[in-house]
Biotite code that builds the C-alpha atoms (Angstrom):
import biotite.structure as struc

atoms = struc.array([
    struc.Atom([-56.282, 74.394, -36.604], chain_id="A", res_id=1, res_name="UNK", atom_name="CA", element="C"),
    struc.Atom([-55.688, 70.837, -36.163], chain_id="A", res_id=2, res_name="UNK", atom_name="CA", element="C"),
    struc.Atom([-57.607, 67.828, -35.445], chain_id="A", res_id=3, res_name="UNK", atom_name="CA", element="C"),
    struc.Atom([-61.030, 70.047, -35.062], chain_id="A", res_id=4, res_name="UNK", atom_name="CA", element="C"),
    struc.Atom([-59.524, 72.551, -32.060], chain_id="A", res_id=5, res_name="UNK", atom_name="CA", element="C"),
    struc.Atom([-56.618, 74.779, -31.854], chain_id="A", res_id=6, res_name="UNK", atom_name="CA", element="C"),
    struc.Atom([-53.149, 73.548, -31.214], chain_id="A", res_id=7, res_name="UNK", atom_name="CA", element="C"),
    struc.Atom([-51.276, 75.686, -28.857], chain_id="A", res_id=8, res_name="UNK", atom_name="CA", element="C"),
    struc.Atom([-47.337, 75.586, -28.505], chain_id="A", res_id=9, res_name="UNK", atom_name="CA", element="C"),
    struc.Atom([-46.224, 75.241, -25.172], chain_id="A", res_id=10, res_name="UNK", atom_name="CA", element="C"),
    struc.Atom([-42.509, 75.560, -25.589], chain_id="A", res_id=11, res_name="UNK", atom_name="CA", element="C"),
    struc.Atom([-40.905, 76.222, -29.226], chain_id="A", res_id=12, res_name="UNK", atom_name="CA", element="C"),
    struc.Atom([-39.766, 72.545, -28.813], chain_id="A", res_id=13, res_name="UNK", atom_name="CA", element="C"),
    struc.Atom([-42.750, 70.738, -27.758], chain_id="A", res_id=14, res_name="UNK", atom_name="CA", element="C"),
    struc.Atom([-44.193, 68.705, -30.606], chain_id="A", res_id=15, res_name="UNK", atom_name="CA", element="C"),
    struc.Atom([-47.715, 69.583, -31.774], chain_id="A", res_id=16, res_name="UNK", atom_name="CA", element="C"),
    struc.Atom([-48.521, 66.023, -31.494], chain_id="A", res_id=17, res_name="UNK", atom_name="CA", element="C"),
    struc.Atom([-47.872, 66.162, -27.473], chain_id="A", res_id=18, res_name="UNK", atom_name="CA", element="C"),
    struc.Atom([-50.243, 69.178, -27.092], chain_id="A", res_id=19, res_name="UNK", atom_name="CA", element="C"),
    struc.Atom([-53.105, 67.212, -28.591], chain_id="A", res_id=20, res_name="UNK", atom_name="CA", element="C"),
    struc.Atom([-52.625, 64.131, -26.745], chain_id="A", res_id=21, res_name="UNK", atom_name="CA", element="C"),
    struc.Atom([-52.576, 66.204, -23.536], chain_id="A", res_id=22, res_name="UNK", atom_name="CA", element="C"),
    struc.Atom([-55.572, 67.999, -25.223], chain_id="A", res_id=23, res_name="UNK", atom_name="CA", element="C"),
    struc.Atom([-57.391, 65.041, -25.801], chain_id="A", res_id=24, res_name="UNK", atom_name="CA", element="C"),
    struc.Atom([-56.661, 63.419, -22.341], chain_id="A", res_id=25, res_name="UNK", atom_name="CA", element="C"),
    struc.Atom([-58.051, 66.896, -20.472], chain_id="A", res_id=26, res_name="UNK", atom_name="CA", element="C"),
    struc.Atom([-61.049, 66.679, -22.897], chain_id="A", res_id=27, res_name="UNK", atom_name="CA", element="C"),
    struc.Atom([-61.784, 62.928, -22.077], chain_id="A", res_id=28, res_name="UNK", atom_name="CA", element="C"),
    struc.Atom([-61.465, 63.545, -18.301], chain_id="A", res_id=29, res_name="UNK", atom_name="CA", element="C"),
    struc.Atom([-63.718, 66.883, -18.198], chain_id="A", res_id=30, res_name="UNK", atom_name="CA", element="C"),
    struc.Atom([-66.291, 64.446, -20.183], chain_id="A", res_id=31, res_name="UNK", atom_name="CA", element="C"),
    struc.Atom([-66.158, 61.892, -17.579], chain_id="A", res_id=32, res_name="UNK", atom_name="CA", element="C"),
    struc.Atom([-67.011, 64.337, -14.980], chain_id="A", res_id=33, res_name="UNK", atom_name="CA", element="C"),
    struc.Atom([-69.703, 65.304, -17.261], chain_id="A", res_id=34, res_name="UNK", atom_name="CA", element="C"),
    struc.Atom([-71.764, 61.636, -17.683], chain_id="A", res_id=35, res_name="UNK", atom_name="CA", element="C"),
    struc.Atom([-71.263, 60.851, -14.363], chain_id="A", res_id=36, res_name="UNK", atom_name="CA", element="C"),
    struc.Atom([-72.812, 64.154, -12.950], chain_id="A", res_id=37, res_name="UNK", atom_name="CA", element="C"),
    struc.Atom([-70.679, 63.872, -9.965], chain_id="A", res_id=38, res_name="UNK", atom_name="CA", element="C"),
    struc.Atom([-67.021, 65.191, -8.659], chain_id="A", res_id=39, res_name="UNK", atom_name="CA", element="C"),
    struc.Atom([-66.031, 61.625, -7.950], chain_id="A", res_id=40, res_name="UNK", atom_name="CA", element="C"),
    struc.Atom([-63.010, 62.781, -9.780], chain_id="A", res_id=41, res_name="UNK", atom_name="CA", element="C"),
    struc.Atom([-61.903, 65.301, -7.418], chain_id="A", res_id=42, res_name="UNK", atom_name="CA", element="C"),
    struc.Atom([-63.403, 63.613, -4.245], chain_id="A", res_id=43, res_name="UNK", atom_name="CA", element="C"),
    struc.Atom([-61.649, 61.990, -1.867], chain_id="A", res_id=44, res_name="UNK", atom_name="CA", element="C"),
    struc.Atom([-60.566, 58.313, -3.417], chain_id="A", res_id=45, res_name="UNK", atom_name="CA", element="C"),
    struc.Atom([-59.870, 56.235, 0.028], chain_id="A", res_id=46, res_name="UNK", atom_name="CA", element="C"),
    struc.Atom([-62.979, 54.135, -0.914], chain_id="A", res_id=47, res_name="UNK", atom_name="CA", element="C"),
    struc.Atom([-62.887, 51.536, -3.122], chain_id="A", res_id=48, res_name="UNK", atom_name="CA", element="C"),
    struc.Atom([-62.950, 51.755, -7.148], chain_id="A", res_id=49, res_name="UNK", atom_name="CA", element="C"),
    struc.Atom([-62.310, 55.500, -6.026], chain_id="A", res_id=50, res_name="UNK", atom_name="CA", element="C"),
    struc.Atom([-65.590, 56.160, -4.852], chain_id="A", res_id=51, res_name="UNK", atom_name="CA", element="C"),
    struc.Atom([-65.992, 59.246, -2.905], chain_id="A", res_id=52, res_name="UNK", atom_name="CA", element="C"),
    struc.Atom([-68.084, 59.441, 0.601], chain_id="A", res_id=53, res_name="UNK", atom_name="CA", element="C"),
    struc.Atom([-71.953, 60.010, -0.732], chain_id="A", res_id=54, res_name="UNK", atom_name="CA", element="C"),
    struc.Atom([-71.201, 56.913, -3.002], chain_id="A", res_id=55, res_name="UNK", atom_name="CA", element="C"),
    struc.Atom([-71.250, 54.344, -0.576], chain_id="A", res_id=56, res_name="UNK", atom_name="CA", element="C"),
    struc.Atom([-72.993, 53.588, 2.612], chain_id="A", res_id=57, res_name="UNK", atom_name="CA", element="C"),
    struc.Atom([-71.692, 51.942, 5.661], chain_id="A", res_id=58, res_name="UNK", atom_name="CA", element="C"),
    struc.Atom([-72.976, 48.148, 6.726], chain_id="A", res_id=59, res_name="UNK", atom_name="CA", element="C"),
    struc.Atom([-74.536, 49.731, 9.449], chain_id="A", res_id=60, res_name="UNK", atom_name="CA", element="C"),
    struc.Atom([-76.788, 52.199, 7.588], chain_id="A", res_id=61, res_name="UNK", atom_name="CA", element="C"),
    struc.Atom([-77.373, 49.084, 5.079], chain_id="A", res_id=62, res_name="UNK", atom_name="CA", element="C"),
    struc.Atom([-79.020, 47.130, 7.668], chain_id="A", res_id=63, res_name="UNK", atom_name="CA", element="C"),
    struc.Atom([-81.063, 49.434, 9.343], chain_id="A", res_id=64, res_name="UNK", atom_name="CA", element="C"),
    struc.Atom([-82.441, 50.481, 5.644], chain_id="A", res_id=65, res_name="UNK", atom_name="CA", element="C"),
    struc.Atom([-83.599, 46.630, 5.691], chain_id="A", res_id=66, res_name="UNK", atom_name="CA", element="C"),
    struc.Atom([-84.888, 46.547, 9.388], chain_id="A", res_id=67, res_name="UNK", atom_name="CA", element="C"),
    struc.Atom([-86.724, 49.877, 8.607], chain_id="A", res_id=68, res_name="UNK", atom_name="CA", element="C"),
    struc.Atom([-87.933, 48.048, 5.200], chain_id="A", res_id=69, res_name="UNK", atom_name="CA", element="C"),
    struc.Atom([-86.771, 51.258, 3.701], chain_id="A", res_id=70, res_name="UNK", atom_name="CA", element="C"),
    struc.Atom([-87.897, 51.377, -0.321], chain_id="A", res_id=71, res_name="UNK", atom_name="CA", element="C"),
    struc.Atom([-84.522, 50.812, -2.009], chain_id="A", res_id=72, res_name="UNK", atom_name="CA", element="C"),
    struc.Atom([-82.969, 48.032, -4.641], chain_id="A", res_id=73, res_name="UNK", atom_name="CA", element="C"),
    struc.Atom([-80.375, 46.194, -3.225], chain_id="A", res_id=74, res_name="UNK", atom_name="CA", element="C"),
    struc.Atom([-78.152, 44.447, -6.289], chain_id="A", res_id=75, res_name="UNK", atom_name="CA", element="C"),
    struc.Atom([-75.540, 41.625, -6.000], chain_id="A", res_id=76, res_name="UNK", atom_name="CA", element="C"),
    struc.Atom([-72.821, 42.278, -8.212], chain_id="A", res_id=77, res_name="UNK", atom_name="CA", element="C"),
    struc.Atom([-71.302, 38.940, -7.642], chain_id="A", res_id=78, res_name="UNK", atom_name="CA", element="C"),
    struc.Atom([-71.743, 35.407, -9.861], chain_id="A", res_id=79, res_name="UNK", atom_name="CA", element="C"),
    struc.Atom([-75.167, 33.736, -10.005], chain_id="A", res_id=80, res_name="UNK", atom_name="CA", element="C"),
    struc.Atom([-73.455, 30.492, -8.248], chain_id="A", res_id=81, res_name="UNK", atom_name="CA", element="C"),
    struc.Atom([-72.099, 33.203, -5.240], chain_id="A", res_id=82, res_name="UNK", atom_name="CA", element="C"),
    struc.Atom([-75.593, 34.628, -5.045], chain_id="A", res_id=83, res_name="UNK", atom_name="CA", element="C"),
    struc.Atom([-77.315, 31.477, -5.081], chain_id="A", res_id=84, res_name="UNK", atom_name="CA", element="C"),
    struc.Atom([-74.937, 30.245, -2.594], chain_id="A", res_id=85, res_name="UNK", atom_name="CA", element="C"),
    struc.Atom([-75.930, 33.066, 0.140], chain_id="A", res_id=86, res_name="UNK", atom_name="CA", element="C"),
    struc.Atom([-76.663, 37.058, -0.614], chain_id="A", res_id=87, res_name="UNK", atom_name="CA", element="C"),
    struc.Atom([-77.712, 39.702, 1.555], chain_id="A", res_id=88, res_name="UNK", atom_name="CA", element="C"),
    struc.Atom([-81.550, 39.321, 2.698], chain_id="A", res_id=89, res_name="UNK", atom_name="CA", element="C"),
    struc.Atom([-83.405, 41.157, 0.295], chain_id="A", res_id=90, res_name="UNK", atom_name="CA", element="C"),
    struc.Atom([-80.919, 41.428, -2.706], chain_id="A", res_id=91, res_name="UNK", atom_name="CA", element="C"),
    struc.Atom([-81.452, 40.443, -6.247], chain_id="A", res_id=92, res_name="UNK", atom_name="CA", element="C"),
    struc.Atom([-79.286, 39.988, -9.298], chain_id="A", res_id=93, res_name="UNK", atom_name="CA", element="C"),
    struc.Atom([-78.880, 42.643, -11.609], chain_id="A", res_id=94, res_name="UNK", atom_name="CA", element="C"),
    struc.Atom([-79.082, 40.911, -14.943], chain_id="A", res_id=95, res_name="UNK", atom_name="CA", element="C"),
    struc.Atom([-81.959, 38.733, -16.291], chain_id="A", res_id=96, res_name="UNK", atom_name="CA", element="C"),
    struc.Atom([-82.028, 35.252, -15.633], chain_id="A", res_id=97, res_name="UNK", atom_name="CA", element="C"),
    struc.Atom([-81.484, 34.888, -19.655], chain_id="A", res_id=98, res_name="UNK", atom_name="CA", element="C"),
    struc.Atom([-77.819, 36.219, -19.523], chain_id="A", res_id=99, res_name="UNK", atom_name="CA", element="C"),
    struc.Atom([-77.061, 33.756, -16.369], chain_id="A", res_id=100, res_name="UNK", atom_name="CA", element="C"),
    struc.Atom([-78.452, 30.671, -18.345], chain_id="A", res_id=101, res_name="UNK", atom_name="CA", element="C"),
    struc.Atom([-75.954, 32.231, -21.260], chain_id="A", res_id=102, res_name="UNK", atom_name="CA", element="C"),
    struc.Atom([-73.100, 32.816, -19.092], chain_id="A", res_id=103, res_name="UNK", atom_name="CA", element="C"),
    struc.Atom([-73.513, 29.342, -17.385], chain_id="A", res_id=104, res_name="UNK", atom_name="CA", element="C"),
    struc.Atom([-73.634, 27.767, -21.222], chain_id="A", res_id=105, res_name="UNK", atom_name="CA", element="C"),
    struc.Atom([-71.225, 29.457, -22.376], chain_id="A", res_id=106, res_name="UNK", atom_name="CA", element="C"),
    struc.Atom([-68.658, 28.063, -19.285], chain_id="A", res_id=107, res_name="UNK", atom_name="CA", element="C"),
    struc.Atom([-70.006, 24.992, -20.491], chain_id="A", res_id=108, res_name="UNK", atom_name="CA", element="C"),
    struc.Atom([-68.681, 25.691, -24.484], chain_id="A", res_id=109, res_name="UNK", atom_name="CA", element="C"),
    struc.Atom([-72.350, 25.325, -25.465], chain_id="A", res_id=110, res_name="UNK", atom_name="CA", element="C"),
    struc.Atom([-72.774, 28.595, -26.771], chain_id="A", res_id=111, res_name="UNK", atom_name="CA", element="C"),
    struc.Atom([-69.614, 30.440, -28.268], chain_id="A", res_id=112, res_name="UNK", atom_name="CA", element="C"),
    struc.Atom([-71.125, 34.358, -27.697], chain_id="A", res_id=113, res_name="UNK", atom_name="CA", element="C"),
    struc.Atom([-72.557, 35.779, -24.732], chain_id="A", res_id=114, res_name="UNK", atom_name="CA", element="C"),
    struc.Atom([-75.110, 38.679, -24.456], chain_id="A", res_id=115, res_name="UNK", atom_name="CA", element="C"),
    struc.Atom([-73.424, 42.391, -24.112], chain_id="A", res_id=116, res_name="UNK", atom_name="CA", element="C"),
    struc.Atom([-73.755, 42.840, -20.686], chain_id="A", res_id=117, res_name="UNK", atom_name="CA", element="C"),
    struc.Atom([-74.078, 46.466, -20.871], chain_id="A", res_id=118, res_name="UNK", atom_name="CA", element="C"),
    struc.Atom([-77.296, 46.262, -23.099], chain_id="A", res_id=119, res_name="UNK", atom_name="CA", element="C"),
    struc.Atom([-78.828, 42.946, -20.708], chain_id="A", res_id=120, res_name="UNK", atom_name="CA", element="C"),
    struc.Atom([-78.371, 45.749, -17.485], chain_id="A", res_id=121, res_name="UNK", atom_name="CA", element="C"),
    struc.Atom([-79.717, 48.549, -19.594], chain_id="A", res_id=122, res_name="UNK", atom_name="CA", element="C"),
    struc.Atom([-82.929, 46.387, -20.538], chain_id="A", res_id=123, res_name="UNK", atom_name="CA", element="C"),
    struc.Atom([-82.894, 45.062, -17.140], chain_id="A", res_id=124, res_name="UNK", atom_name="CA", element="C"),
    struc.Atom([-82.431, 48.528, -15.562], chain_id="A", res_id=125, res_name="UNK", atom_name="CA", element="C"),
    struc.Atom([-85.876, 50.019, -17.057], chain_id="A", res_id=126, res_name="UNK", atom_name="CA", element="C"),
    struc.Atom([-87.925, 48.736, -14.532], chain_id="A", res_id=127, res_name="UNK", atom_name="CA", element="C"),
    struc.Atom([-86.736, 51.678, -11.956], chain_id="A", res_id=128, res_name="UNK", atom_name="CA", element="C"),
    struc.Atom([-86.955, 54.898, -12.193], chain_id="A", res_id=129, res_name="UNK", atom_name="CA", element="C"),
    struc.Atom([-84.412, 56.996, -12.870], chain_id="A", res_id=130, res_name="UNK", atom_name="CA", element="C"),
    struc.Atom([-84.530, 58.502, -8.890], chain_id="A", res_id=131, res_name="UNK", atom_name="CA", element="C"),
    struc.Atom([-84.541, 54.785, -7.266], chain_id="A", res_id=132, res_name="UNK", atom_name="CA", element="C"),
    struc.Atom([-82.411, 54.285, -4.154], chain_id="A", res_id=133, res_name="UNK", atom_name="CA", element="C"),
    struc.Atom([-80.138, 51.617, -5.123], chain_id="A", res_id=134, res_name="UNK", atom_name="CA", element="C"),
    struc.Atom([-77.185, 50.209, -3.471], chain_id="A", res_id=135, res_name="UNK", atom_name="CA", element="C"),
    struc.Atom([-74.615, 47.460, -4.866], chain_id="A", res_id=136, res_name="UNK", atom_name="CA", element="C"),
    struc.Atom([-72.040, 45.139, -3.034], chain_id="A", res_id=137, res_name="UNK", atom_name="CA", element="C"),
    struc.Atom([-69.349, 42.555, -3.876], chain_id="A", res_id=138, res_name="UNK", atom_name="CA", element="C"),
    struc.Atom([-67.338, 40.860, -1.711], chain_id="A", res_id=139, res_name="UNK", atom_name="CA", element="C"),
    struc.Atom([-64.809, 42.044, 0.072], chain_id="A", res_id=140, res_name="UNK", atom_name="CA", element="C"),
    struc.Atom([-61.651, 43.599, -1.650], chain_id="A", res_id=141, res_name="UNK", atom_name="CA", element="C"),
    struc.Atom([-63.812, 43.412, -4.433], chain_id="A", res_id=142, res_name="UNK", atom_name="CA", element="C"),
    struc.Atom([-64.420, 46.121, -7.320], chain_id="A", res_id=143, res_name="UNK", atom_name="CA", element="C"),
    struc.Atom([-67.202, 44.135, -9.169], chain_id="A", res_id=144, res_name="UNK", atom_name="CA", element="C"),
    struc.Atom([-69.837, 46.564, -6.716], chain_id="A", res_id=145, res_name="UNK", atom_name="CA", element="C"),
    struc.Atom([-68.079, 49.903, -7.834], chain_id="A", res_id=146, res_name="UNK", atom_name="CA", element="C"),
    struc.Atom([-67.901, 49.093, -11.653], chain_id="A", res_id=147, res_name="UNK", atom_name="CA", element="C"),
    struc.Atom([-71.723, 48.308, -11.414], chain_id="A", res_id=148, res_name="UNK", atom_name="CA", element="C"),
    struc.Atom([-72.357, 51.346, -9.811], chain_id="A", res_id=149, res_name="UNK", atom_name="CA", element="C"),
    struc.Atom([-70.371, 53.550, -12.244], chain_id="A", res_id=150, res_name="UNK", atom_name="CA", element="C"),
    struc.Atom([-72.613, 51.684, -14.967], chain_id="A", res_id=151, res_name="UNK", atom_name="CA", element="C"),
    struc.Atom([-75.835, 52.374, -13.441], chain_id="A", res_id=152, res_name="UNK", atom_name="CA", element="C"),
    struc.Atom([-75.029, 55.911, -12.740], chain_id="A", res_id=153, res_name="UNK", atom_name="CA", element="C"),
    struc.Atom([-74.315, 56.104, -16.897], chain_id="A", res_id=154, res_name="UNK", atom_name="CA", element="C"),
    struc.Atom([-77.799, 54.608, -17.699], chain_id="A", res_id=155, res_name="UNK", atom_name="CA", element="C"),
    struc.Atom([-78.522, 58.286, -15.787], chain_id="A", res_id=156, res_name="UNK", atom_name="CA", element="C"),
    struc.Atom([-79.319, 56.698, -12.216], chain_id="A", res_id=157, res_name="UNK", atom_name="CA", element="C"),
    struc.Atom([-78.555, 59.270, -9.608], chain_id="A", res_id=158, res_name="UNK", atom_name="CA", element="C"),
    struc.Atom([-79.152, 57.403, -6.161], chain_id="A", res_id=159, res_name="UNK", atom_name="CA", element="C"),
    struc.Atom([-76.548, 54.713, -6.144], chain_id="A", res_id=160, res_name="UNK", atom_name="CA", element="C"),
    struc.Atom([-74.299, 54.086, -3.880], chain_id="A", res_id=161, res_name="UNK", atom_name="CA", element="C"),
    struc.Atom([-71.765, 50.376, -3.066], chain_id="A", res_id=162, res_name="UNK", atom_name="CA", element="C"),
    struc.Atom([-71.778, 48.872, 0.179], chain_id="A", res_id=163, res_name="UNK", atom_name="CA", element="C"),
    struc.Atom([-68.631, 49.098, 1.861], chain_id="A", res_id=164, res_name="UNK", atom_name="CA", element="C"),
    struc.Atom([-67.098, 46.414, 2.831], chain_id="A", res_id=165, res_name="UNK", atom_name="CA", element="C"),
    struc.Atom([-68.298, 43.365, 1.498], chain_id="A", res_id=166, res_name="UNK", atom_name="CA", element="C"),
    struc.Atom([-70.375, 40.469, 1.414], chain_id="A", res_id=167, res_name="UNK", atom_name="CA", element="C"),
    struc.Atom([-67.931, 38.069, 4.083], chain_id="A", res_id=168, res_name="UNK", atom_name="CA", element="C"),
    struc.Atom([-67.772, 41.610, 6.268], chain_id="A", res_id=169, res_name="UNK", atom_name="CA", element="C"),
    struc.Atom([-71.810, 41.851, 6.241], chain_id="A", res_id=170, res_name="UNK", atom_name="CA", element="C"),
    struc.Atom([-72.179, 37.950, 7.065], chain_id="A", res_id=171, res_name="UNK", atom_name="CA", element="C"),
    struc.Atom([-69.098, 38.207, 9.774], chain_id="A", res_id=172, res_name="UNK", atom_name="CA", element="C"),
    struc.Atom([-71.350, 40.793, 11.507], chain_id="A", res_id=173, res_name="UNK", atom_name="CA", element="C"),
    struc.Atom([-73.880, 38.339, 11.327], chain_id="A", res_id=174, res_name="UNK", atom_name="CA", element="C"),
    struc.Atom([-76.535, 40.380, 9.775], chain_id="A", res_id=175, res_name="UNK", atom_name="CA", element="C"),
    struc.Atom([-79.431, 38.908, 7.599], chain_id="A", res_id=176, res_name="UNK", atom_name="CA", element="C"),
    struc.Atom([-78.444, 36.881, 4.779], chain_id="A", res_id=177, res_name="UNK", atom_name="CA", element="C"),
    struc.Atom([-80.559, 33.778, 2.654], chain_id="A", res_id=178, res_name="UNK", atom_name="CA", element="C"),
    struc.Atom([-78.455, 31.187, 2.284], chain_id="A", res_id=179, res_name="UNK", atom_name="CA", element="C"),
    struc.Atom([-78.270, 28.440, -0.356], chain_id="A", res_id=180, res_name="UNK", atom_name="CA", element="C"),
    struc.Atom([-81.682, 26.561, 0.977], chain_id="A", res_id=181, res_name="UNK", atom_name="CA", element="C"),
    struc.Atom([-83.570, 29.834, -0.130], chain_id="A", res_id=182, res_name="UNK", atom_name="CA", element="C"),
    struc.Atom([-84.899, 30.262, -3.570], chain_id="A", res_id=183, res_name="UNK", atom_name="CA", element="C"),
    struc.Atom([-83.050, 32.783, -5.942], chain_id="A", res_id=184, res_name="UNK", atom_name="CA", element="C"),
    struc.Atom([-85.061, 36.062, -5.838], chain_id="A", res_id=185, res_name="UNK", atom_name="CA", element="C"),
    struc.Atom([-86.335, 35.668, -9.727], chain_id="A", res_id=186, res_name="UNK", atom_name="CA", element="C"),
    struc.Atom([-86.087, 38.198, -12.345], chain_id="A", res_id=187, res_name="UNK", atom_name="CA", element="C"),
    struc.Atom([-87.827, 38.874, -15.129], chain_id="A", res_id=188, res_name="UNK", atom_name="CA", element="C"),
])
């Protein structure tokens, strides 16, 4: 017994240390199936950030969720300044207007640390419940959408899926977006 589980020669002249780093890289991905709760791992990966099919949903469905005023969250994984810029009608930031003020200061050099991100969306995230519908988007050729996703599904959200496409894809179509002249949707 080594390193807490047993070491098992493959071939007489396969180091022991080789075993264990394979070991340890077949434990680490069997635990990432695990947290996630889904087989995103063995799903097809032609979306982007390797989401499979029930992780995203088409512009198409997207807007008829908003015509139908469906009950869902709709977060903008993008920068405060792209958001306040334009976002899709209905969207909202996922982080508290506290870390944007930080972020923006800290561009600035005022302030030298920012919030952990991970704990703002956590805090941020406690308003749902756990079964919310909630759908994330980026821009296009963008990843910022799927890593959000991936972190909301770890806070134990099950209903998330990322928008494919993009933001410049949903306003090409020319479905409903607020543009700069509309106030920022606040948050707490």
């Amino acid at each position: 017994m080594r390193y807490g589980f047993k070491v098992f020669t493959l071939r007489r002249n396969v180091p022991d240390i080789a075993v264990g780093v394979i070991t340890a890289a077949v434990i680490s991905f069997l635990t990432t199936i695990f947290v996630l709760g889904s087989t995103t791992a063995f799903a097809s990966t032609r979306h982007a950030g390797g989401l499979n099919d029930g992780e995203v949903i088409s512009e198409e469905a997207l807007r008829e969720k908003i015509l139908n005023q469906d009950k869902f969250v709709l977060l903008d994984a993008r920068t405060a300044r792209s958001y306040d810029e334009a976002h899709i009608q209905g969207a909202i930031l996922p982080l508290t207007e506290k870390f944007y003020r930080q972020e923006a200061l800290f561009a600035q050099g005022v302030v030298r640390k920012l919030p952990d991100r991970e704990k703002v969306l956590a805090s941020a995230m406690r308003r749902y419940p756990k079964e919310s519908e909630i759908v994330t988007y980026c821009n296009d050729d963008c990843q910022t959408g799927a890593v959000l996703l991936f972190q909301i599904k770890k806070l134990g959200f099950t209903n998330v899926r990322m928008l494919e496409g993009g933001f410049q894809s949903w306003e090409k179509k020319g479905y409903p977006v607020k543009n700069k002249d509309a106030a920022r949707t606040p948050r707490p």
